[in-house]
N, CA, C and O atoms as a printed pandas DataFrame, in Angstrom:
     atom_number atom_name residue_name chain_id  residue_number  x_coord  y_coord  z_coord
0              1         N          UNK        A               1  -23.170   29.937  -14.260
1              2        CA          UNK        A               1  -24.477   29.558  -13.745
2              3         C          UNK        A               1  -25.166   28.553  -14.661
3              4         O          UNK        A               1  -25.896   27.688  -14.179
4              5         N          UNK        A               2  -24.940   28.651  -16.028
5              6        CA          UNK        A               2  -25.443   28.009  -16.698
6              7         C          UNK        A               2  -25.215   26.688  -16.550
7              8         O          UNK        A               2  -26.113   25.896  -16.264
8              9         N          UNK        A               3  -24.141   26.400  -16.713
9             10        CA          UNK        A               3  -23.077   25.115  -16.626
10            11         C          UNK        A               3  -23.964   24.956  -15.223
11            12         O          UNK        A               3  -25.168   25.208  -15.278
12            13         N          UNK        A               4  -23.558   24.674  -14.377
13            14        CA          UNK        A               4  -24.722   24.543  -13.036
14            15         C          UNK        A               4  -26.159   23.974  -13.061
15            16         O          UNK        A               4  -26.638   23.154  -12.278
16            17         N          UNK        A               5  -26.594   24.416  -13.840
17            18        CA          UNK        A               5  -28.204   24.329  -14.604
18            19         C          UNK        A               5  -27.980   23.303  -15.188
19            20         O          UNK        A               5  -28.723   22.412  -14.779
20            21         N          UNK        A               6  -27.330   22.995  -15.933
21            22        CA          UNK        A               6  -27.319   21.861  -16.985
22            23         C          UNK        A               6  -26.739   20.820  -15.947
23            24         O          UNK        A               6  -27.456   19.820  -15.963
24            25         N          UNK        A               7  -26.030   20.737  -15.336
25            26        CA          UNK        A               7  -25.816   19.802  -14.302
26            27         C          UNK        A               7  -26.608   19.048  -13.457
27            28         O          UNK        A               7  -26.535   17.888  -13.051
28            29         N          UNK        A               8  -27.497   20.099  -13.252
29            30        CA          UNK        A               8  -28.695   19.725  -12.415
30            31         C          UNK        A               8  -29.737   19.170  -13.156
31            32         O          UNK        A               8  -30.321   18.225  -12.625
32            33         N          UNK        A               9  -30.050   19.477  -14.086
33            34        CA          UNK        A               9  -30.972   19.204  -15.178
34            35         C          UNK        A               9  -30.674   17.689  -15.151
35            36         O          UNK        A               9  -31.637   16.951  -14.944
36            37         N          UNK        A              10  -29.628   17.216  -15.310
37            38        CA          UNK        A              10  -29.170   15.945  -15.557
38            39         C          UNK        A              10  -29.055   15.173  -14.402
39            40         O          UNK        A              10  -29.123   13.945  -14.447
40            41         N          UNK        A              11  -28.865   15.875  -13.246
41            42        CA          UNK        A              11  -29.089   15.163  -11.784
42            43         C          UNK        A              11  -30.542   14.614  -12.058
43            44         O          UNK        A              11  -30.847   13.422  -12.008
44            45         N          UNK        A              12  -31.614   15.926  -12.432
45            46        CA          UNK        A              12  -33.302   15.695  -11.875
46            47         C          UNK        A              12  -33.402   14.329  -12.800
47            48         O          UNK        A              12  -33.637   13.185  -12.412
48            49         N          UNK        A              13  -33.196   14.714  -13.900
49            50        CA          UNK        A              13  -33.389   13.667  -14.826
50            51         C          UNK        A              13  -33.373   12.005  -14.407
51            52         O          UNK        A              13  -34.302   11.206  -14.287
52            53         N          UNK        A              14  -31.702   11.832  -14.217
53            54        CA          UNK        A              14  -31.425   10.425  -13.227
54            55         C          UNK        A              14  -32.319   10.312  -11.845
55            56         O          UNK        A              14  -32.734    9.217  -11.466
56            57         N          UNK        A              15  -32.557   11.420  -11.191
57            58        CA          UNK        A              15  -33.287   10.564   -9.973
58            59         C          UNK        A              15  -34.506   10.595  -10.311
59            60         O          UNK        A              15  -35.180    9.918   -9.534
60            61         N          UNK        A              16  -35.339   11.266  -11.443
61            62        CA          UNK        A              16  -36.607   10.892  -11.832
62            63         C          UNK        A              16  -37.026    9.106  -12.287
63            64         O          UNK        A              16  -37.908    8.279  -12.056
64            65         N          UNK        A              17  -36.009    9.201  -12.900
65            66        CA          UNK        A              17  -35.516    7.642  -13.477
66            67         C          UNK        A              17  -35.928    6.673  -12.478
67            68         O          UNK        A              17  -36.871    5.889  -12.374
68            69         N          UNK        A              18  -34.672    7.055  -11.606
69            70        CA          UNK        A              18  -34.529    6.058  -10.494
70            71         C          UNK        A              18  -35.778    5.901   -9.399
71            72         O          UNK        A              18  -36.085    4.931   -8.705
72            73         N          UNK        A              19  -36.281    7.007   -9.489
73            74        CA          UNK        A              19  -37.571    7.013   -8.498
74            75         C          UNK        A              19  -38.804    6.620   -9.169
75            76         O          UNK        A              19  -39.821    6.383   -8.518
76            77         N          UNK        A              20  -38.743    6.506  -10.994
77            78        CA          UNK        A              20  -39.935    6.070  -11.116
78            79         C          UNK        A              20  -39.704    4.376  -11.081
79            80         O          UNK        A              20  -40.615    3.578  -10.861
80            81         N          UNK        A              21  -38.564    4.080  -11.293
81            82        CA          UNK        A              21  -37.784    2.238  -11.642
82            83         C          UNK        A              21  -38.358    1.687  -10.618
83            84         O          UNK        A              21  -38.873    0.573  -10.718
84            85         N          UNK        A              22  -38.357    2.526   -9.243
85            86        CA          UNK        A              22  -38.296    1.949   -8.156
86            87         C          UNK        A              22  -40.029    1.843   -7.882
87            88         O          UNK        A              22  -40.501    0.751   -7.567
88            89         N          UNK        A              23  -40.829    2.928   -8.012
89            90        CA          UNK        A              23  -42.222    3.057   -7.654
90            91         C          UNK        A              23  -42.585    2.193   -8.876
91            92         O          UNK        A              23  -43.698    1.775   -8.555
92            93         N          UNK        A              24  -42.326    1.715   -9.998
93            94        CA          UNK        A              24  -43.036    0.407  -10.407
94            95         C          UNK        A              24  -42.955   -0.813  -10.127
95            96         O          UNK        A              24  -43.854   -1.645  -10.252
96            97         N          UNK        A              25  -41.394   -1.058   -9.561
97            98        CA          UNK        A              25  -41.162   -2.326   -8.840
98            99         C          UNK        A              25  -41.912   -2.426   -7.942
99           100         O          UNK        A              25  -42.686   -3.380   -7.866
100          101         N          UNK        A              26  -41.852   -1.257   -6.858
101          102        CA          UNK        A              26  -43.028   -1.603   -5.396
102          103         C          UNK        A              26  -44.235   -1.273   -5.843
103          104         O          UNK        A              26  -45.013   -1.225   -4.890
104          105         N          UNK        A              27  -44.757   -1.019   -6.872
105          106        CA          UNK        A              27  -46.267   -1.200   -7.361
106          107         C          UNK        A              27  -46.574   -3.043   -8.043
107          108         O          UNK        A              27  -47.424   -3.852   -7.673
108          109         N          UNK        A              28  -45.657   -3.162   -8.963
109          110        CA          UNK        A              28  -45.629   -4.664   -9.342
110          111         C          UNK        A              28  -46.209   -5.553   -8.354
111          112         O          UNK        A              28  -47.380   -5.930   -8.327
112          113         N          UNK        A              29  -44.774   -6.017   -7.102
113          114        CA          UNK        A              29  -44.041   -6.245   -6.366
114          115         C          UNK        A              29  -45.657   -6.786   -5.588
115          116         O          UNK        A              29  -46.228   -7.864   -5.754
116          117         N          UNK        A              30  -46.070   -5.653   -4.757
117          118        CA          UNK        A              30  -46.808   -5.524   -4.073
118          119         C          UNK        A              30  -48.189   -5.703   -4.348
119          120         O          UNK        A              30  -48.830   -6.021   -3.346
120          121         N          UNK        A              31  -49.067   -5.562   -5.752
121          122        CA          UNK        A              31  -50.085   -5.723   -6.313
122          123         C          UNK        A              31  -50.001   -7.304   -6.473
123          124         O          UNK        A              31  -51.028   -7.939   -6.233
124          125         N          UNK        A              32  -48.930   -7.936   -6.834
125          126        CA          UNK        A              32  -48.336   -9.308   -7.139
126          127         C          UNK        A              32  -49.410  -10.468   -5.959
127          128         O          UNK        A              32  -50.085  -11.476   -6.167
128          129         N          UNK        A              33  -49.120   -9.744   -4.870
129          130        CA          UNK        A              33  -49.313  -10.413   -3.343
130          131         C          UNK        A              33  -51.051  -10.611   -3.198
131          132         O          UNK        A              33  -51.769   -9.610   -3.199
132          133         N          UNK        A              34  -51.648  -12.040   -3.072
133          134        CA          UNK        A              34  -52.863  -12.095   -2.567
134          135         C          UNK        A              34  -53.294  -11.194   -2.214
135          136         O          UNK        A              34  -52.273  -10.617   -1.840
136          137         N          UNK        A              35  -54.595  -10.111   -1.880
137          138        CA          UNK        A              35  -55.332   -9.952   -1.380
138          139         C          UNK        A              35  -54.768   -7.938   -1.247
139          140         O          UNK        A              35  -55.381   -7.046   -0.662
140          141         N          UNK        A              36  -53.643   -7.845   -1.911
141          142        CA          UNK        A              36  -52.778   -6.461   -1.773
142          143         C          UNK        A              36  -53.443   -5.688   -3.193
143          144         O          UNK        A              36  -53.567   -6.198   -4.307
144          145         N          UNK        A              37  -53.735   -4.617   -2.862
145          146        CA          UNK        A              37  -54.201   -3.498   -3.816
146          147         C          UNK        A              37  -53.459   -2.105   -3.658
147          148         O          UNK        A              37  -53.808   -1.281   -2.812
148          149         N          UNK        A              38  -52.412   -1.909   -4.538
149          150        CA          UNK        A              38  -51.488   -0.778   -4.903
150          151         C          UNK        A              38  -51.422   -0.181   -6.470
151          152         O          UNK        A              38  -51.315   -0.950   -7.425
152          153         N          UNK        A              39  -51.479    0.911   -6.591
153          154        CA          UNK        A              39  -51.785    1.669   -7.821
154          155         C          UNK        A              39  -50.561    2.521   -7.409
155          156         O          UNK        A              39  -49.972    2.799   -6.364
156          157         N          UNK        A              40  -50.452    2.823   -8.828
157          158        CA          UNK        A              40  -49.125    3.527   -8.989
158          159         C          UNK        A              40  -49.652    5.231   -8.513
159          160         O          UNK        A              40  -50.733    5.695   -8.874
160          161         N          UNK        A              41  -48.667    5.974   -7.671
161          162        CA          UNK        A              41  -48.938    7.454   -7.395
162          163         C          UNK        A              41  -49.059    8.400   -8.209
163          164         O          UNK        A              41  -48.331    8.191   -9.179
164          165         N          UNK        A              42  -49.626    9.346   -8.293
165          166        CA          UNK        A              42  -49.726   10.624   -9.397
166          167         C          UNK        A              42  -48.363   11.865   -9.665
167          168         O          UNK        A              42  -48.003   12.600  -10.585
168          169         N          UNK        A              43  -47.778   11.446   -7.792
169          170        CA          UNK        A              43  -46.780   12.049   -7.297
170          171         C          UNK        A              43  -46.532   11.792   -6.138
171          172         O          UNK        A              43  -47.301   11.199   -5.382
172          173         N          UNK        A              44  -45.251   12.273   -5.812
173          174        CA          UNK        A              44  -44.690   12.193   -4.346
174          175         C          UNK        A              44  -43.773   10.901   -4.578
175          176         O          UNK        A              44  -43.535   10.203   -5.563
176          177         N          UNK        A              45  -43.372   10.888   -3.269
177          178        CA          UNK        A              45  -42.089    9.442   -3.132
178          179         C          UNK        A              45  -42.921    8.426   -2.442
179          180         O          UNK        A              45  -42.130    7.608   -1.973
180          181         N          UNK        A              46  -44.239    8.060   -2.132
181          182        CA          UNK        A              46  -44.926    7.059   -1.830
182          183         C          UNK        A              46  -45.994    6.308   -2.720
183          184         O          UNK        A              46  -46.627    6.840   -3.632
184          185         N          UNK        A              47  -46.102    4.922   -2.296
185          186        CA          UNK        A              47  -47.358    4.270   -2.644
186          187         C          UNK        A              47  -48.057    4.236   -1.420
187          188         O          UNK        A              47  -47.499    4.238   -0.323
188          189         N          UNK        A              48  -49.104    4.208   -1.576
189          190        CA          UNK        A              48  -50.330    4.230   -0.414
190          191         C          UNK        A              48  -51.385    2.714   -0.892
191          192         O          UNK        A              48  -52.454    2.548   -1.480
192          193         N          UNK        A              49  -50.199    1.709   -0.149
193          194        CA          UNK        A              49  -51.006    0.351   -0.852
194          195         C          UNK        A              49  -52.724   -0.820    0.412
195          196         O          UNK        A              49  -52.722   -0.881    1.641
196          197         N          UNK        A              50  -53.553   -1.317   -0.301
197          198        CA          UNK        A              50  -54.398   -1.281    0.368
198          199         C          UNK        A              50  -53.748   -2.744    0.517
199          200         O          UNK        A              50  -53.041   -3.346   -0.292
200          201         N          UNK        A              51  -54.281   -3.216    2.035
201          202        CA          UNK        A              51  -54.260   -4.564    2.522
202          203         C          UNK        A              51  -55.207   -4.906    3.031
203          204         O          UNK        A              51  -55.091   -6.011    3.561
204          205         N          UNK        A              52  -56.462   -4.295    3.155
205          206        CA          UNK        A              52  -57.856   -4.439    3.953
206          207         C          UNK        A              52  -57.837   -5.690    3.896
207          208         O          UNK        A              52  -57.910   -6.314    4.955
208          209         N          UNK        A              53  -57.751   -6.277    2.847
209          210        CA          UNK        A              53  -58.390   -8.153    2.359
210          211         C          UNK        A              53  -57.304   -8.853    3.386
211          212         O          UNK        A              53  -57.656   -9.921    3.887
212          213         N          UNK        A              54  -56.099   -8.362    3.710
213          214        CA          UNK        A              54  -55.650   -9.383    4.459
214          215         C          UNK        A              54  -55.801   -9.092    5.923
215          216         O          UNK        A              54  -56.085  -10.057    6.634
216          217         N          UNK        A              55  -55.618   -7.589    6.645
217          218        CA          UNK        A              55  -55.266   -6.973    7.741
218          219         C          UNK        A              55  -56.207   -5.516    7.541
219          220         O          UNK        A              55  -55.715   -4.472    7.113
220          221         N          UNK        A              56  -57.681   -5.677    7.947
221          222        CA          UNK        A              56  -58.161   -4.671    7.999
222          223         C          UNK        A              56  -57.797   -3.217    8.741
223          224         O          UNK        A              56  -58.218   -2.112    8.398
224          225         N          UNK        A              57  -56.786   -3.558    9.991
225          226        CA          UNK        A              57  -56.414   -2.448   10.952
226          227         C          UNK        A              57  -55.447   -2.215   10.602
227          228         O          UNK        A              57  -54.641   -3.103   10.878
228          229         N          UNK        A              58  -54.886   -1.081    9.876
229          230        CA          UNK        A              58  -53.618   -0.584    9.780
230          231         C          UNK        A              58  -52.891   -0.308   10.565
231          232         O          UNK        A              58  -51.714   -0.121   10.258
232          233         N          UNK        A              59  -53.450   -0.149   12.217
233          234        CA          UNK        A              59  -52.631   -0.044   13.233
234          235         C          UNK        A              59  -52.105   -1.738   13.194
235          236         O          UNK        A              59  -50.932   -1.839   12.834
236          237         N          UNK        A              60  -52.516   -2.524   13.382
237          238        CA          UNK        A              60  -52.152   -3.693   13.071
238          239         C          UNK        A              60  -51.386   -4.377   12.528
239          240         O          UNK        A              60  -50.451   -5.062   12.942
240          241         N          UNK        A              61  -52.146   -4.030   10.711
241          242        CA          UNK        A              61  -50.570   -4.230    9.975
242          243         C          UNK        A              61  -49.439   -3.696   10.399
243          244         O          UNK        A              61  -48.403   -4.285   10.706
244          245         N          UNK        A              62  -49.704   -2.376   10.408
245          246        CA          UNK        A              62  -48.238   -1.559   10.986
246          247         C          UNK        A              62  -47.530   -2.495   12.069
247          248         O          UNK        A              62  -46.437   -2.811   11.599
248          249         N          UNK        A              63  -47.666   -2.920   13.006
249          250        CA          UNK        A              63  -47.187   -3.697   14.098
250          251         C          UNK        A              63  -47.102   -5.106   13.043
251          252         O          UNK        A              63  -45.931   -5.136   12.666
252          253         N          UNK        A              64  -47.397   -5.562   12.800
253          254        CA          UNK        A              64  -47.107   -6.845   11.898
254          255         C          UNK        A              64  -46.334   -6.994   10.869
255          256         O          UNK        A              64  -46.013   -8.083   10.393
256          257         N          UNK        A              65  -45.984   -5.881   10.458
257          258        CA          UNK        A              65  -45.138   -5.453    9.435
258          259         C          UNK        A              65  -43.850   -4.626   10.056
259          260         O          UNK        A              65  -42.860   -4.470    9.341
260          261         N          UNK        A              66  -43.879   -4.081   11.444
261          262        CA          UNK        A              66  -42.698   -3.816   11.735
262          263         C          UNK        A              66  -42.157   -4.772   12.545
263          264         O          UNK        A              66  -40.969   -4.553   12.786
264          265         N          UNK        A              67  -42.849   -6.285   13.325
265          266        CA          UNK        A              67  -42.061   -7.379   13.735
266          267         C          UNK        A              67  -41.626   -7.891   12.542
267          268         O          UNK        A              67  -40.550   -8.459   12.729
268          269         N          UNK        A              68  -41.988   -7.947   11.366
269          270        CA          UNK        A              68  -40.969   -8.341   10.287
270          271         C          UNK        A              68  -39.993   -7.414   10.158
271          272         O          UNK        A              68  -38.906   -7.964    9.983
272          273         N          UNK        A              69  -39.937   -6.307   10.172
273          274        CA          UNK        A              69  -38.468   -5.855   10.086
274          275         C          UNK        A              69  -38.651   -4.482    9.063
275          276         O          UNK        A              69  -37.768   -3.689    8.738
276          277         N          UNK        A              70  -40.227   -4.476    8.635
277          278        CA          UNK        A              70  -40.475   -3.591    7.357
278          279         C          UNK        A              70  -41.042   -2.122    8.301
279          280         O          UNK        A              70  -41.734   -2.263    9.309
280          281         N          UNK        A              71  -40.672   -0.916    7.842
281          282        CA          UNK        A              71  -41.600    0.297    8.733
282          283         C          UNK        A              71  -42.545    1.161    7.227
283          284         O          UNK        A              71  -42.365    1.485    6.054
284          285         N          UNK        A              72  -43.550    1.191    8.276
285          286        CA          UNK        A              72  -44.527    1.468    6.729
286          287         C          UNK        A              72  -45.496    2.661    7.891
287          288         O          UNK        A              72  -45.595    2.676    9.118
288          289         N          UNK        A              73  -45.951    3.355    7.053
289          290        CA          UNK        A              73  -46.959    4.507    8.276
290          291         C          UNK        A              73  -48.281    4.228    7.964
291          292         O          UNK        A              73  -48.677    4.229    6.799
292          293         N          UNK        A              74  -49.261    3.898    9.269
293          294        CA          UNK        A              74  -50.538    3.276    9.138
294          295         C          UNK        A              74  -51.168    4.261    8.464
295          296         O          UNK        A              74  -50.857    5.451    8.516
296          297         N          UNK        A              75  -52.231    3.692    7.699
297          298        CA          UNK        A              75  -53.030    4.776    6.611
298          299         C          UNK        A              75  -54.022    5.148    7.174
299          300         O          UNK        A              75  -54.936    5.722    6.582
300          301         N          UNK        A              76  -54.024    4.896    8.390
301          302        CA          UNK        A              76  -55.280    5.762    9.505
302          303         C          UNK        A              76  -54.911    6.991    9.835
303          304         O          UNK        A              76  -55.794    7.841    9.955
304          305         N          UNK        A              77  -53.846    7.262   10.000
305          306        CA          UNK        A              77  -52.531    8.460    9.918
306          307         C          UNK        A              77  -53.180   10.230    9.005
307          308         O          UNK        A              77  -53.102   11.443    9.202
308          309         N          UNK        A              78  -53.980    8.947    7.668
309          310        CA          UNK        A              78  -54.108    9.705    6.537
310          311         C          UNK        A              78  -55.538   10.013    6.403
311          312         O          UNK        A              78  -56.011   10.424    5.344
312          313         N          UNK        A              79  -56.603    9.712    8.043
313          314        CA          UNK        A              79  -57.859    9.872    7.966
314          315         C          UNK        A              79  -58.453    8.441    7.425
315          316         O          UNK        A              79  -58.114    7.683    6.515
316          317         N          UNK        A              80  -59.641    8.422    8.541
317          318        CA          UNK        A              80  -60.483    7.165    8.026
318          319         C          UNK        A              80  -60.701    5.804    6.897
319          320         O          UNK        A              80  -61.003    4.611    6.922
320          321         N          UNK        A              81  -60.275    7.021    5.802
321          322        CA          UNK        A              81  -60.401    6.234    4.561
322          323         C          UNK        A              81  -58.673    5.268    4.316
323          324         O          UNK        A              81  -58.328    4.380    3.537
324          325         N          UNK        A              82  -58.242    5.727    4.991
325          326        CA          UNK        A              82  -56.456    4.840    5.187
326          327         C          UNK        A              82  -56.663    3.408    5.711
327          328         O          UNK        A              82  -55.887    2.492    5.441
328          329         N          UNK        A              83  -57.765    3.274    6.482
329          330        CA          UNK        A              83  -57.926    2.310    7.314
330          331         C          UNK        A              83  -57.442    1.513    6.288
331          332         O          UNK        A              83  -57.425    1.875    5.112
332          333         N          UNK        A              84  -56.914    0.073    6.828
333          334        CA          UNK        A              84  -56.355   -0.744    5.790
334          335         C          UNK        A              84  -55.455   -0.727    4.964
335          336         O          UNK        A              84  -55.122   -1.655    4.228
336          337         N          UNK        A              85  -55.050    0.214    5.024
337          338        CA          UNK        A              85  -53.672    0.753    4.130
338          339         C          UNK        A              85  -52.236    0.959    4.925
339          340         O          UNK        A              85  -52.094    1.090    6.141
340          341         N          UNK        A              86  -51.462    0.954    4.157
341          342        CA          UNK        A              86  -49.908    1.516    4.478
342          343         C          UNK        A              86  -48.908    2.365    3.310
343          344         O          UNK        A              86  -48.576    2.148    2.144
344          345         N          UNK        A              87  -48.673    3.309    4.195
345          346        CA          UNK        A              87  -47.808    4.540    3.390
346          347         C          UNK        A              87  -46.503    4.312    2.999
347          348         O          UNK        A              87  -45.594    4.644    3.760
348          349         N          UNK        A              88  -46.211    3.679    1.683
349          350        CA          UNK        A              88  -44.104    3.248    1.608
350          351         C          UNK        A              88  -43.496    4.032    1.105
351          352         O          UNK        A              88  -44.002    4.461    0.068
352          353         N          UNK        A              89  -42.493    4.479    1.412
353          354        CA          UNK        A              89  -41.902    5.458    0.644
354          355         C          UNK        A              89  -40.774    4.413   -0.537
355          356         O          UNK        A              89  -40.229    3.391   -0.121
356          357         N          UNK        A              90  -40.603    4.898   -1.948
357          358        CA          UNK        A              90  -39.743    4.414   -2.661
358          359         C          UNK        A              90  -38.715    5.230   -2.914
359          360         O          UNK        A              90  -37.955    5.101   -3.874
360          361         N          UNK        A              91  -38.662    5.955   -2.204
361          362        CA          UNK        A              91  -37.058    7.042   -2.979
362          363         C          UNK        A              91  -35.969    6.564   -2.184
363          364         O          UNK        A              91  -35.215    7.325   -1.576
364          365         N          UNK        A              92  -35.829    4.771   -2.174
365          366        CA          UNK        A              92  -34.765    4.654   -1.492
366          367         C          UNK        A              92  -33.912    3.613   -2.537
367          368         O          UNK        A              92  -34.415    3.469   -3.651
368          369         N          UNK        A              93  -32.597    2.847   -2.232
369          370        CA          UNK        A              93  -31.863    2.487   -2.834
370          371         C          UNK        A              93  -32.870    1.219   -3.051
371          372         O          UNK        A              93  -33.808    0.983   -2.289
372          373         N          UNK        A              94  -32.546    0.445   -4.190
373          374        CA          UNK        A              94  -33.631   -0.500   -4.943
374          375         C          UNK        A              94  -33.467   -1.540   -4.017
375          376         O          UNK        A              94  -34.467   -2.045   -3.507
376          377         N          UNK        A              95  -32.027   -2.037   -3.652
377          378        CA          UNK        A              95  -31.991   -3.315   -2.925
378          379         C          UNK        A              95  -32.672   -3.310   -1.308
379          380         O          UNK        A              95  -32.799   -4.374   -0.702
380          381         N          UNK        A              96  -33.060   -2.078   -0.739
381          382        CA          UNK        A              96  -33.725   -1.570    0.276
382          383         C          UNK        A              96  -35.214   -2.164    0.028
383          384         O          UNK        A              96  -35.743   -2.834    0.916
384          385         N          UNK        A              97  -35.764   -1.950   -0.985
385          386        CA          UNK        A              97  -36.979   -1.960   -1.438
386          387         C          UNK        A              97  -36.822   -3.212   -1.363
387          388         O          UNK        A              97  -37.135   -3.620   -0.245
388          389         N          UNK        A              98  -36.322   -4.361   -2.361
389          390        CA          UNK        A              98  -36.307   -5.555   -2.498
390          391         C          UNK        A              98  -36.062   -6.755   -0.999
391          392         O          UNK        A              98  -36.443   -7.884   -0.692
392          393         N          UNK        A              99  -35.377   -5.888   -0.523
393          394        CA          UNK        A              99  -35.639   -7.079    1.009
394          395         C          UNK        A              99  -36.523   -6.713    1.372
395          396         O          UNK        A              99  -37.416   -7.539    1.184
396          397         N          UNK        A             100  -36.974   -5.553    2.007
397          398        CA          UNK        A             100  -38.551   -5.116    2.217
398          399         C          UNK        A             100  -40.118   -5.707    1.890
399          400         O          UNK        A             100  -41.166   -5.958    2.483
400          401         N          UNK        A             101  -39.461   -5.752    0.369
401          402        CA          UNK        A             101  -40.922   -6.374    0.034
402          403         C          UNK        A             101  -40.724   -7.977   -0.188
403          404         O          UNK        A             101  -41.721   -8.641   -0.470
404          405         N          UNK        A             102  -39.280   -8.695   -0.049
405          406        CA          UNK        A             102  -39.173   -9.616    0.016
406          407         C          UNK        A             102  -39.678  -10.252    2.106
407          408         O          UNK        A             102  -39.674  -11.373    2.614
408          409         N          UNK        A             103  -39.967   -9.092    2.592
409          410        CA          UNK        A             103  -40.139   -9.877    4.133
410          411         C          UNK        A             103  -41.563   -9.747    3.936
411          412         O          UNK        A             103  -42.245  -10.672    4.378
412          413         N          UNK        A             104  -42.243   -8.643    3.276
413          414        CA          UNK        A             104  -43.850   -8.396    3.386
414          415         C          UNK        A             104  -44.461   -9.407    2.888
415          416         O          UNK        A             104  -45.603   -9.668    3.269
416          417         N          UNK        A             105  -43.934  -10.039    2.106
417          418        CA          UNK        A             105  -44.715  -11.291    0.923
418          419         C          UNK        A             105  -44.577  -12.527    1.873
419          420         O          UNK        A             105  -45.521  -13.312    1.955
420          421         N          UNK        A             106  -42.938  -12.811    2.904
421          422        CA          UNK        A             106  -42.906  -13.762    3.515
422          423         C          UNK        A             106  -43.942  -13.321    4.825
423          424         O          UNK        A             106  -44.612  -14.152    5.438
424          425         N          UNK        A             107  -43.938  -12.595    4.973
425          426        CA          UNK        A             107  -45.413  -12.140    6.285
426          427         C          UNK        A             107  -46.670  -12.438    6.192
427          428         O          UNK        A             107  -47.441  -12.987    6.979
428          429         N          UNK        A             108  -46.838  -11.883    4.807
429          430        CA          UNK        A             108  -48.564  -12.070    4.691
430          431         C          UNK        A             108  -48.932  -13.143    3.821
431          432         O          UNK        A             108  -49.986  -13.266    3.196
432          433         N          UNK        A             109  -47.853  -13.974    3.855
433          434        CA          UNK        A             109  -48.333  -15.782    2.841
434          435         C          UNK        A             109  -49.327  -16.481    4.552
435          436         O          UNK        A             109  -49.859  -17.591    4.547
């Protein structure tokens, strides 16, 4: 059992890694972009980044962001105060992330 434990220990470890590598890239990434306001999470596998300045309706963005090819969950979803926002999840493979936020930047120039 032990041996088991220590295995895992070393699993959590690497995907902590990998999930925080990734939630600073799409915090960077995304803060980078005119008019985009994203702060890094306290927890969980999402950023909850603001776009009000470009696309006040998150139902909106959402549709503008999934004819680019990106799926993000409107932050109206998350009650009133979402308005303007979109929910990303980062616990995915990095190069996932990187075309992603490589179509969002070509969207909202």
């Amino acid at each position: 059992m032990s041996e088991f434990l220590n295995k895992s220990d070393a699993y959590l470890k690497r995907v902590g890694e990998f999930c925080k590598a990734n939630m600073e890239k799409m915090v960077a990434r995304l803060s980078a972009i005119p008019g985009v306001r994203c702060t890094a999470p306290r927890g969980g596998f999402y950023v909850f980044a603001d776009f009000s300045a470009i696309e006040p309706s998150s139902q909106k963005l959402f549709k503008r962001l999934m004819d680019a090819g990106v799926a993000v969950v409107p932050g109206v979803f998350f009650g009133s105060k979402g308005e303007g926002r979109a929910r990303m999840m980062f616990a995915c493979p990095a190069d996932h992330i990187d075309r992603c936020l490589d179509k969002i930047e070509e969207n909202l120039k």
